[in-house]
C-alpha positions in Angstrom: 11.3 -5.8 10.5 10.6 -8.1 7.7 9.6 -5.1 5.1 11.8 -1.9 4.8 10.7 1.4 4.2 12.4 4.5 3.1 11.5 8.2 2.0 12.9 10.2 -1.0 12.7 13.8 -2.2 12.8 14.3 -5.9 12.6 17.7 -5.8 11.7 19.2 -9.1 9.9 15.7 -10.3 6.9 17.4 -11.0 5.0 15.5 -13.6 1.7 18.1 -13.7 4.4 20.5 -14.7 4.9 21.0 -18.7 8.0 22.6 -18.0 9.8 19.9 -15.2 8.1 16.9 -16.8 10.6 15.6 -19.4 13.9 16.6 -16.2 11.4 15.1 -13.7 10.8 11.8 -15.6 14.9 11.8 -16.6 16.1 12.0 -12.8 13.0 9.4 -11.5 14.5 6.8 -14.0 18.1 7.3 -13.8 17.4 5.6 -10.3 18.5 2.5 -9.4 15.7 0.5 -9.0 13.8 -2.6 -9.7 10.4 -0.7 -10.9 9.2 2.4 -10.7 6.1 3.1 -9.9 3.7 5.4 -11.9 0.6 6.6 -12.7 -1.5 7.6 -14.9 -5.0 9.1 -15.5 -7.8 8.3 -18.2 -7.1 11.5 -19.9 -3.1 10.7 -20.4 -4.1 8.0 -22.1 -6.0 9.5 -24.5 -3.6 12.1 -25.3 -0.6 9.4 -25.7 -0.3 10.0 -29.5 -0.2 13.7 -28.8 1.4 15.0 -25.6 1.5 15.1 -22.0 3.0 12.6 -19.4 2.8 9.5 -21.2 3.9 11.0 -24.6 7.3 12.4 -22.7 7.4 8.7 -20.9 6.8 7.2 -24.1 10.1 9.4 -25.8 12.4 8.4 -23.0 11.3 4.2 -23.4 11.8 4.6 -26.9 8.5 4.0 -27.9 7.4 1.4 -25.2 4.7 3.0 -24.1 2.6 3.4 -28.0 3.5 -0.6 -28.3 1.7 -1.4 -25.2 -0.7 0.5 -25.7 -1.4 -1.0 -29.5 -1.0 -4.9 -28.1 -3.8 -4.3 -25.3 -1.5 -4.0 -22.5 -2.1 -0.4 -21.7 -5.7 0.7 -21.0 -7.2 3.4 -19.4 -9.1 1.4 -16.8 -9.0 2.3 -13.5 -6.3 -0.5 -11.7 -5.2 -1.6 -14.9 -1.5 -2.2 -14.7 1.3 -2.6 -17.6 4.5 -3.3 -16.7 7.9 -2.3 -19.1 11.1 -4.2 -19.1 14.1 -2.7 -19.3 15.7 -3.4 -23.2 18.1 -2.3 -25.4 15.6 0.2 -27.4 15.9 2.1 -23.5 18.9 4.7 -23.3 22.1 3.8 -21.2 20.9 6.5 -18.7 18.1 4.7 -17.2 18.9 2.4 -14.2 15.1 1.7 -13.3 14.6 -2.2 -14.3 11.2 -2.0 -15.3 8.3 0.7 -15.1 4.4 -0.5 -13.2 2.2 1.9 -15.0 -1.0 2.1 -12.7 -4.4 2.8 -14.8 -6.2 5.7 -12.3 -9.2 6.0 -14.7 -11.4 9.0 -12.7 -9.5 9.1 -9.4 -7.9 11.9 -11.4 -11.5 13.7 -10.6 -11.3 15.2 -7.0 -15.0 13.4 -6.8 -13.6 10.3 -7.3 -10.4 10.5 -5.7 -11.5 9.3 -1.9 -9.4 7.0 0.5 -11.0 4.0 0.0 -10.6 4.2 -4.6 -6.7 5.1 -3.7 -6.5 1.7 -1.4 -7.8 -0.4 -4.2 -5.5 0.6 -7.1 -2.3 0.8 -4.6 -3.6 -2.7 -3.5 -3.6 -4.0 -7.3 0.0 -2.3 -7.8 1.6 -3.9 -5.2 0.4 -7.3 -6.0 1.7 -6.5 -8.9 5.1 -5.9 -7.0 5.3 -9.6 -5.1 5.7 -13.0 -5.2 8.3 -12.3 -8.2 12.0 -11.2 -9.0 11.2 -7.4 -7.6 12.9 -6.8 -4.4 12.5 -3.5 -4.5 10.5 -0.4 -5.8 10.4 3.3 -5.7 6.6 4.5 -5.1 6.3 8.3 -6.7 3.4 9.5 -4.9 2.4 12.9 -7.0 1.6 10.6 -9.7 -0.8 8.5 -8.2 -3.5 11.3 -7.8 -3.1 12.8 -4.2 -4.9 15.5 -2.7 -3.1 17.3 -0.5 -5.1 17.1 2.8 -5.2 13.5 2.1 -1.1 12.8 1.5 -0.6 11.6 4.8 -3.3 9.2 4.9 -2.5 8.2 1.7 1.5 7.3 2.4 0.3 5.5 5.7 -2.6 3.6 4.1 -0.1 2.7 0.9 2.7 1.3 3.9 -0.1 -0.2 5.8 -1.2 -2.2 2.5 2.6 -3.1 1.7 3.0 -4.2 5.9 0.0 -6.6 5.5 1.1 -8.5 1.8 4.6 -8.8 3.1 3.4 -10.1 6.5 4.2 -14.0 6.5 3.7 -15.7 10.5 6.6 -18.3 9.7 9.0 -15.8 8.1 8.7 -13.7 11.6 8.6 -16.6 13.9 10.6 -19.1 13.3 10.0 -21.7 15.3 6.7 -22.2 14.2 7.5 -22.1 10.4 5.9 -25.5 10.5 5.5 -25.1 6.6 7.6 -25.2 3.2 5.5 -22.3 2.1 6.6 -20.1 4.8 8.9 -17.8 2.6 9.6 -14.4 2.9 8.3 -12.2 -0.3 11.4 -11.5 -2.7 9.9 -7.8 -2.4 10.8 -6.2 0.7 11.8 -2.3 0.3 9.3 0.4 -0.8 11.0 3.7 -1.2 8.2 6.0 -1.2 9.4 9.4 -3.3 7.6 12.8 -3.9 8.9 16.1 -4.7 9.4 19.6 -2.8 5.7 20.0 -3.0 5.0 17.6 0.3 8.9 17.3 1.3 7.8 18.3 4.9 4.6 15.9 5.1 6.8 12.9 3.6 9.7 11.8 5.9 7.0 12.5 8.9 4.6 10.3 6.8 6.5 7.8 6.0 8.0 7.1 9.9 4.7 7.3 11.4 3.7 4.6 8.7 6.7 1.7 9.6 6.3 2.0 12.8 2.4 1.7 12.6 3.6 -0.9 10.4 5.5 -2.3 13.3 2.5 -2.3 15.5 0.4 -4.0 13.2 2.7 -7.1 12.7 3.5 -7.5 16.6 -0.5 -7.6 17.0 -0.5 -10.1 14.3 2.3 -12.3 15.8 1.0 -12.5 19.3 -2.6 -12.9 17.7 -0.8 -16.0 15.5 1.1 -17.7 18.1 -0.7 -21.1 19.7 -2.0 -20.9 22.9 0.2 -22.6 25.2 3.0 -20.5 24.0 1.4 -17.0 24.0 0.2 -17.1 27.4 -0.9 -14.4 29.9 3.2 -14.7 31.2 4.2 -14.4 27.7 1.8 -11.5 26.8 3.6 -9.5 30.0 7.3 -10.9 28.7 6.9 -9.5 25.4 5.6 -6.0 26.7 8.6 -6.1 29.0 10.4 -6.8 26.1 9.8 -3.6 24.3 11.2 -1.7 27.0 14.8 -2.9 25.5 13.8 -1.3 22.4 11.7 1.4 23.1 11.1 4.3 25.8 8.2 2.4 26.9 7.6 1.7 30.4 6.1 -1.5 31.6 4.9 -3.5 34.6 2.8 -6.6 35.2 1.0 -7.1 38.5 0.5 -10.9 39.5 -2.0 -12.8 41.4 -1.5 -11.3 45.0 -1.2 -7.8 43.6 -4.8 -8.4 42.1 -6.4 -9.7 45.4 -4.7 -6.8 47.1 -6.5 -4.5 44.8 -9.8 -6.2 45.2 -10.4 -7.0 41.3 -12.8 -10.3 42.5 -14.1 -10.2 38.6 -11.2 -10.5 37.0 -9.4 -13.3 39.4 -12.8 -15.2 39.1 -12.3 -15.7 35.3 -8.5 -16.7 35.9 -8.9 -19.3 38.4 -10.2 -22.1 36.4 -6.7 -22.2 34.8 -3.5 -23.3 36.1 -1.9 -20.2 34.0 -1.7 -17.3 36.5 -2.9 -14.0 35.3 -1.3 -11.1 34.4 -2.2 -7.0 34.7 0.3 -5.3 32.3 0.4 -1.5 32.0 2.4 -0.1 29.6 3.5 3.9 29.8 4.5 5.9 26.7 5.5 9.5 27.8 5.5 11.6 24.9 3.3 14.3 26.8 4.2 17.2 29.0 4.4 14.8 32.9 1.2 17.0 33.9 -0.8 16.1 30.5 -3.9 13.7 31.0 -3.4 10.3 29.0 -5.3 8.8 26.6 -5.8 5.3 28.3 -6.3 2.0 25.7 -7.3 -1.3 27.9 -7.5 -4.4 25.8 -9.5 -7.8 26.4 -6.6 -10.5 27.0 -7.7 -13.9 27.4 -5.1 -16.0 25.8 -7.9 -18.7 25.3 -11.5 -19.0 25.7 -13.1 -22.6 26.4 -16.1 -20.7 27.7 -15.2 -21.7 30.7 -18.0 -24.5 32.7 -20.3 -22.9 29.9 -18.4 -24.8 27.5 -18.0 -23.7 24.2 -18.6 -26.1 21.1 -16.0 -27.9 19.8 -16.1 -26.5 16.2 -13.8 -23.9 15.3 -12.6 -23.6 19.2 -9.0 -23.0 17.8 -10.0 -19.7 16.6 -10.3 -18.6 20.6 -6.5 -18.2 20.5 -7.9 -15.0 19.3 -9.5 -13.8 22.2 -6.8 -11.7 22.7 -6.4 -9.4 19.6 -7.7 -6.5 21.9 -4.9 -7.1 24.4 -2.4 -7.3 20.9 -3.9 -4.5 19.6 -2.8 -2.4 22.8 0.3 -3.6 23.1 1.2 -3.5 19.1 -0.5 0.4 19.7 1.9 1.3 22.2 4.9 0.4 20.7 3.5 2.1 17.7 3.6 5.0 19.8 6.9 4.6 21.2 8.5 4.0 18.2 7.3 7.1 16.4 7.7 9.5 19.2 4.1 10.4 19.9 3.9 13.4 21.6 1.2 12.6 23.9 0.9 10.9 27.1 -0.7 6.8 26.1 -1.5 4.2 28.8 -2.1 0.7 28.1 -3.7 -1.4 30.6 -3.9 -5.2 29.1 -5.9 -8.1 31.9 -5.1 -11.4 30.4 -5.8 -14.8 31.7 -7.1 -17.9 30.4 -10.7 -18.9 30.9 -11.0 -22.8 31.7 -13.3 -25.1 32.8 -11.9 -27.1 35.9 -13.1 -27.6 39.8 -11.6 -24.2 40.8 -13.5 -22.6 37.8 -16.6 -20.0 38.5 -20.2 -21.9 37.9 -23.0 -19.9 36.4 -25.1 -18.3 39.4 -21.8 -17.1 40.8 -21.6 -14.0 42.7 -18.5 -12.1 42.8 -17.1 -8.8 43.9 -15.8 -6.3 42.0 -13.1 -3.4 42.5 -15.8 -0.8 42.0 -17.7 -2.5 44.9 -20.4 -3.7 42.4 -21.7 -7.4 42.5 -21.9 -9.7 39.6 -23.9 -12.6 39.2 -22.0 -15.0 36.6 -25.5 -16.3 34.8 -22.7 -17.5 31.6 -19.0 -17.8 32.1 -18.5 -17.6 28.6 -19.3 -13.9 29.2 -15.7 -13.2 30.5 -14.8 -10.4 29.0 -16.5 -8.3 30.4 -15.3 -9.7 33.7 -11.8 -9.0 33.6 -12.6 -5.4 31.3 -14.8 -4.0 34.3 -12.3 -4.1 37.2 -9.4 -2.6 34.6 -12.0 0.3 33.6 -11.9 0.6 37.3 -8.3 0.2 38.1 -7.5 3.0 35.2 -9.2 5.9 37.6 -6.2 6.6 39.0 -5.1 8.5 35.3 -7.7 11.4 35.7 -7.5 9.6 31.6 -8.1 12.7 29.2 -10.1 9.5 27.7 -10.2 5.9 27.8 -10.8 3.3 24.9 -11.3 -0.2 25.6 -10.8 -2.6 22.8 -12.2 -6.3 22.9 -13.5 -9.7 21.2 -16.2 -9.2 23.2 -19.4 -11.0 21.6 -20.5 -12.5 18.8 -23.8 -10.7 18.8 -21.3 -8.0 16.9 -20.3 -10.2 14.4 -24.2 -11.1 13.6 -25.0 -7.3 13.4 -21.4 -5.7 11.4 -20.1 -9.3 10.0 -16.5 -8.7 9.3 -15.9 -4.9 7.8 -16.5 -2.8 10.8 -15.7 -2.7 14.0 -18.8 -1.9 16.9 -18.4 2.0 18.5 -20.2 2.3 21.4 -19.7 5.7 22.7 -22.0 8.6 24.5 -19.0 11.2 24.0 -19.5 12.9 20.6 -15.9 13.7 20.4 -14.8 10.1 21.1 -17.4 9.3 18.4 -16.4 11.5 15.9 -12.2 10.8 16.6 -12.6 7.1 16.0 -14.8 7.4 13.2 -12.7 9.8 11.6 -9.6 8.0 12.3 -11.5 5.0 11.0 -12.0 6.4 7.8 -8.2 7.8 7.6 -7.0 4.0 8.1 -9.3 2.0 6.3 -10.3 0.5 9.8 -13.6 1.7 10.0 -16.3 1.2 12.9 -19.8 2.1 12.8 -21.7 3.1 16.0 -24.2 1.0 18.1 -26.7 2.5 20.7 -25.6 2.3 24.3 -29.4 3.8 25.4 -29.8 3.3 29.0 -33.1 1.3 28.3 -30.5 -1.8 27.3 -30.0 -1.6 31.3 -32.8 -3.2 32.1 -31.8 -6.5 30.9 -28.8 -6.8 32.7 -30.3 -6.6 36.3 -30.3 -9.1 38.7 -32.3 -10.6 41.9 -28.8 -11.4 44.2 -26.7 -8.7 42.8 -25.8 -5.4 41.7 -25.9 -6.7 38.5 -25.9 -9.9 36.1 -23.2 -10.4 33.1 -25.3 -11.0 30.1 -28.6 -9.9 29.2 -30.1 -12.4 27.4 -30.1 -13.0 23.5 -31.6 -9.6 22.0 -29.1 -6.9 21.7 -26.1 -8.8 23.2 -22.8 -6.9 21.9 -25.4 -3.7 23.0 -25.7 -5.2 26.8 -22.2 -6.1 27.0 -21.4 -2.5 26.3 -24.1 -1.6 28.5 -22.5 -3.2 31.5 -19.0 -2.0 30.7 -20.8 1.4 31.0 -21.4 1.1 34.7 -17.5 1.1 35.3 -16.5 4.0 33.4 -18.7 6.9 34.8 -15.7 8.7 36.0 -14.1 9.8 32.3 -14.8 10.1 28.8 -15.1 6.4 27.0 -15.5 4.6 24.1 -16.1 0.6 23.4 -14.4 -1.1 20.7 -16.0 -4.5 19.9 -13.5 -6.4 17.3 -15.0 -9.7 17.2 -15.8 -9.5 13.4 -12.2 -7.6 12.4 -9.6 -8.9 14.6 -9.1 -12.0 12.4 -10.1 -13.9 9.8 -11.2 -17.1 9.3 -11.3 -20.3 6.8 -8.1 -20.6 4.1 -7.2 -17.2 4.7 -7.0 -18.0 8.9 -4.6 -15.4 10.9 -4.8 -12.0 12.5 -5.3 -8.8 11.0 -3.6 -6.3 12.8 -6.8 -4.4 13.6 -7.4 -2.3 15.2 -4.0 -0.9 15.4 -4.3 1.4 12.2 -7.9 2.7 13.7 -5.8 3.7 16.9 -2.9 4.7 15.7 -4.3 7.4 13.2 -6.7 8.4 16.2 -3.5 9.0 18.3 -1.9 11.4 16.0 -5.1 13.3 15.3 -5.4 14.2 19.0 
């Protein structure tokens, strides 16, 4: 792990408390440390000259806190940061290096104090934190405003923020740190600290956090990694790989296992390439052995050329990509694995390439799949869907409690949601309302499409069961639509991730998503 994480109880720091505030404020900076990290509200500020938190902070600094706030460098905005150096007008007794003062302005309202304000202001602190001589920082959590049915979310979504401005591709791989700039951040341990009052919630909190943490940067890596290293072989080394680590249990079908199972879809993608294919499934049993699974199958082509329905040539690098929903699955289950879940998780991951060559599938096609069902290829760049349907098939044999599928599936999504949510397409209100909840908990939202069975109609055929694309109008809607036709055996959601998986331009690289969005849904169920 490139970022450490660690938990503290301070337990009588309470800093609401008249009472505890001055002992509170005396143990938190007789800690070693090289900042701690506080908050403070709108109405502290304005009570400063009188009492209250900052007046008691102000005592102990020896009057650092009145001379920053008459230079200009203390104000009561919300994310407005200060930060105190340690000098010789501070008492012998204090160890902490410096003191990040965090401006909360209303967050201290219950109106104003949702998920999303909290994000932003931790986001601006630990900026504040990086790039710099800080190595390492103690994060006291009742100070920064939380509600208590929010803590959890809070400590993950503070962790999650930390994972993803410490994440550096070069620094965690090596042999492709191509570039001088390819550093590691000097800040790399976040102690998060409370007090007795969510003792319990914290330790929990802050485990379930690194190793979501943990998920996130493996999704990132395999995501980052070219494409003729992180191949459909590699994709099922690496999962196999986790079994060393992990109580995960992992196995990868090859070519002949596939024909044996009769997934004609899927092989007709992979056989324009001279990469074979893979079928991973990864077990995490954390479940009672009779409980039903939660299943997560994600899209795995290692590169898309579009196949004989060639893509353009501009921006083609970015379909190393095309396999974020596969790296989301796999960076999920280890997730899981690493924090214990108690629940029963499946991933299913089909990964191939899809190439153009004189084995490769031609548009008007017509191939078999392992529901039975006939296909008529009228775009090979549709593959997704190709190789999704026969492992929504394949996963049957679960009796799933649900399944989730999670893909780069069009960009038809990316025109409707651009690049802050991810598509839902769902009949099961309780898959609906899990995702979008766990959405909300992670800051990895979706919003919900339509899946109305009217979409059918553009998606049949004159030779077959079925064609793979429906045309123009409504395309992420139709893809989803003939995904549908696989899955009428269990409960099921669609993830579409085309706009959120990664990002492109000068800030180019995965984002980890949507591991948080799972991961949160996990440990909700």
């Amino acid at each position: 792990m490139t970022f450490q994480f660690s938990s503290k109880i301070f337990a009588k720091a309470d800093l609401s408390s008249p009472k505890l505030l001055k002992a509170g404020l005396t143990t938190l900076l007789a800690q070693s440390t090289d900042c701690l990290v506080l908050g403070y509200s709108q109405a502290q500020w304005v009570t400063l000259a009188k009492s209250g938190f900052l007046k008691e902070l102000d005592g102990l600094l020896g009057g650092a806190i009145k001379l920053a706030k008459e230079a200009g460098d203390l104000e009561d905005k919300q994310s407005a940061l200060c930060l105190l150096r340690a000098d010789k007008s501070w008492p012998v007794s204090i160890k902490a290096k410096r003191v990040l003062l965090v401006g909360l302005g209303e967050l201290a309202t219950k109106e104003a104090n949702t998920l999303l304000a909290y994000s932003k202001i931790a986001r601006a602190a630990l900026k504040a934190l990086s790039n710099g001589p800080i190595t390492n920082a103690i994060w006291f959590m009742p100070s920064l405003v939380v509600e208590d049915h929010q803590f959890s979310e809070q400590v993950r979504v503070t962790m999650q923020l930390a994972g993803d401005q410490a994440y550096r591709f070069g620094v965690r791989q090596p042999a492709m740190k191509f570039k001088a700039k390819d550093k590691a951040d000097p800040f790399a341990h976040l102690t998060i600290a409370s007090n007795n009052a969510f003792a319990k919630e914290l330790k929990l909190a802050v485990a379930e956090g690194s190793a979501m943490v943990e998920g996130m940067n493996l999704a990132k890596d395999l995501g980052n990694l070219p494409p003729n290293i992180c191949t459909p072989t590699y994709l099922a080394k690496t999962a196999q790989g986790l079994v060393k680590k992990t109580s995960l249990k992992v196995e990868a079908l090859g070519q002949k296992q596939l024909e044996a199972l009769g997934m004609g879809s899927f092989l007709s993608v992979a056989k324009g390439s001279d990469t074979p294919p893979q079928f991973i499934i990864m077990r995490h049993q954390g479940g009672k052995p009779n409980e039903a699974p939660i299943v997560l199958v994600g899209k795995g082509i290692t590169f898309d050329t579009g196949g004989i329905s060639l893509k353009p040539g501009e921006a083609m690098d970015e379909m190393k990509y095309d396999m974020c929903g596969a790296a989301s699955v796999i960076g999920t289950l280890y997730a899981s694995a690493l924090m214990k879940l108690g629940k029963n998780v499946i991933g299913v991951i089909p990964t191939c390439e899809n190439m153009p060559s004189g084995r490769a599938s031609r548009p008007g096609d017509i191939v078999k799949s392992m529901s039975g069902q006939t296909i008529e290829i009228l775009n090979t760049d549709a593959e997704g869907r190709l190789i999704l349907c026969d492992a929504l098939t394949y996963v049957e044999r679960f009796k799933p409690k649900a399944v989730i599928d999670v893909a780069t599936l069009t960009g038809a999504c990316v025109i409707a949601l651009g690049h802050v949510h991810s598509g839902l397409f769902s009949d099961d209100p309780g898959l609906v309302d899990g995702l979008t909840k766990a959405g909300c908990a992670s800051l990895d939202t979706v919003w919900r499409l339509p899946l109305d069975a009217a979409y059918q109609e553009q998606l049949k055929s004159n030779f077959a069961d079925v064609a793979n694309i429906g045309g123009r109008p409504a395309g992420s809607v139709t893809a989803a639509c003939f995904l549908a036709r696989f899955t009428e055996k269990y409960k099921w959601a669609h993830l579409d991730i085309a706009g959120t998986a990664w990002k492109s331009g000068a800030a180019k690289g995965s984002t980890g998503r949507p591991v948080p969005l799972l991961v949160n849904y996990l440990l909700e169920q």
